[in-house]
C-alpha positions as CSV (number, residue, x, y, z in Angstrom):
1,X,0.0,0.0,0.0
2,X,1.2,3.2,-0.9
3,X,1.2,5.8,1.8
4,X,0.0,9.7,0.2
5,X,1.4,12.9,1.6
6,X,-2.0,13.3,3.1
7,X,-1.8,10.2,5.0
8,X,1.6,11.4,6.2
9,X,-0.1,14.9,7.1
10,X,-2.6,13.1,8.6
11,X,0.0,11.1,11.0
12,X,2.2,14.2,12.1
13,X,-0.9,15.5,13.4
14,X,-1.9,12.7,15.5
15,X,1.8,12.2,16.7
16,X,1.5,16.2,17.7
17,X,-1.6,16.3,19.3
18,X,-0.8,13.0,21.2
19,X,2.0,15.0,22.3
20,X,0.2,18.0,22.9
21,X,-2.3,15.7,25.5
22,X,1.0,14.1,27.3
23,X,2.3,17.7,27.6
24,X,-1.1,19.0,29.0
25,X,-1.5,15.5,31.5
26,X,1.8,16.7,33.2
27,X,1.2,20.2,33.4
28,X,-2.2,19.6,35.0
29,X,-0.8,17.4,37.5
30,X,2.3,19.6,38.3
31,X,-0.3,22.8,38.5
32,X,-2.0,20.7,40.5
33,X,0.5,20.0,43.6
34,X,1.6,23.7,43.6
35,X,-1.6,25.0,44.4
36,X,-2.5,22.7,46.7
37,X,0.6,23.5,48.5
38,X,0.3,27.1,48.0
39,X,-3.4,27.7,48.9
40,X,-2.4,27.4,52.0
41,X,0.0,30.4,52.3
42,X,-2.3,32.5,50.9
43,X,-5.0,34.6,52.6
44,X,-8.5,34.7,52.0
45,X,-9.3,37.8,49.5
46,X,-12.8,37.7,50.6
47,X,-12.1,38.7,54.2
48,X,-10.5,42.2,53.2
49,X,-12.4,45.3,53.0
50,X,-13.6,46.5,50.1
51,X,-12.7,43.4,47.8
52,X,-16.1,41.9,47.5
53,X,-17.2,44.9,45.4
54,X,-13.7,44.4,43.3
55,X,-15.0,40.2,42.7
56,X,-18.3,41.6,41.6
57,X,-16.0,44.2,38.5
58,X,-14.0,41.5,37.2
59,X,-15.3,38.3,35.7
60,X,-14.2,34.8,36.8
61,X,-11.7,33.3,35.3
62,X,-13.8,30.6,34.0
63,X,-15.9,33.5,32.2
64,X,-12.6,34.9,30.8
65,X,-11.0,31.7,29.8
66,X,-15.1,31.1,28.1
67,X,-15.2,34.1,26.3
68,X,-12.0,34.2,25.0
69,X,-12.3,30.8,23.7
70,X,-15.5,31.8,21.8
71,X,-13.5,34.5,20.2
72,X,-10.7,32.3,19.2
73,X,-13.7,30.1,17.4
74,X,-14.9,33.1,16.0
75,X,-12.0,34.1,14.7
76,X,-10.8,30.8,13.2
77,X,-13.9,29.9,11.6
78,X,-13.9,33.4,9.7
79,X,-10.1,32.3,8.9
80,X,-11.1,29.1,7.8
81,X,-14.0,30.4,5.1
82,X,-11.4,33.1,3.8
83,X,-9.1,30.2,2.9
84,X,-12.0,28.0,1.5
85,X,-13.3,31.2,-1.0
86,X,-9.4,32.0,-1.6
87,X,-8.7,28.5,-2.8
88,X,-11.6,27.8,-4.3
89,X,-11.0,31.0,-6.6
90,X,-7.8,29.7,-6.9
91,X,-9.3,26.3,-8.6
92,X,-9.4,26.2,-12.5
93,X,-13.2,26.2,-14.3
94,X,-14.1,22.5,-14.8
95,X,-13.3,21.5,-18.8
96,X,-16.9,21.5,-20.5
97,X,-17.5,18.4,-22.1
């Protein structure tokens, strides 16, 4: 069997974002054990004047992390149908037969 250059495209990008999971597995776990060793030296925010009305300003950083993502989406599927029109421009006009 004869292997294309899209099946090898195909396989760097597995081999990547297997990599990419490893990467993120080890990170997680590292953040992990810092935290829970450093939440303990930290004090409570929520016990000093004047910053519950500074929480209710800023968004959580689940909300940040949310919304930026949605923009990333955004972004890359207007990036995505640019390329699409651009090549398909690009294609010569099917011989008529």
């Amino acid at each position: 069997m004869e292997t294309s250059y899209m099946d090898l495209g195909i396989a760097a990008q597995d081999n990547v974002l297997s990599a990419m999971e490893t990467s993120k597995a080890f990170m997680l776990e590292s953040f992990k054990a810092w935290t829970t060793t450093t939440k303990k030296m930290l004090p409570d925010l929520s016990s000093m004047p004047g910053m519950g009305t500074l929480g209710d300003l800023v968004p959580s950083p689940m909300s940040t992390v949310t919304m930026t993502y949605d923009f990333a989406e955004k972004v890359l599927a207007s990036q995505r149908s640019f390329m699409e029109e651009l090549v398909d421009t690009m294609m010569p006009e099917p011989a008529a037969a």
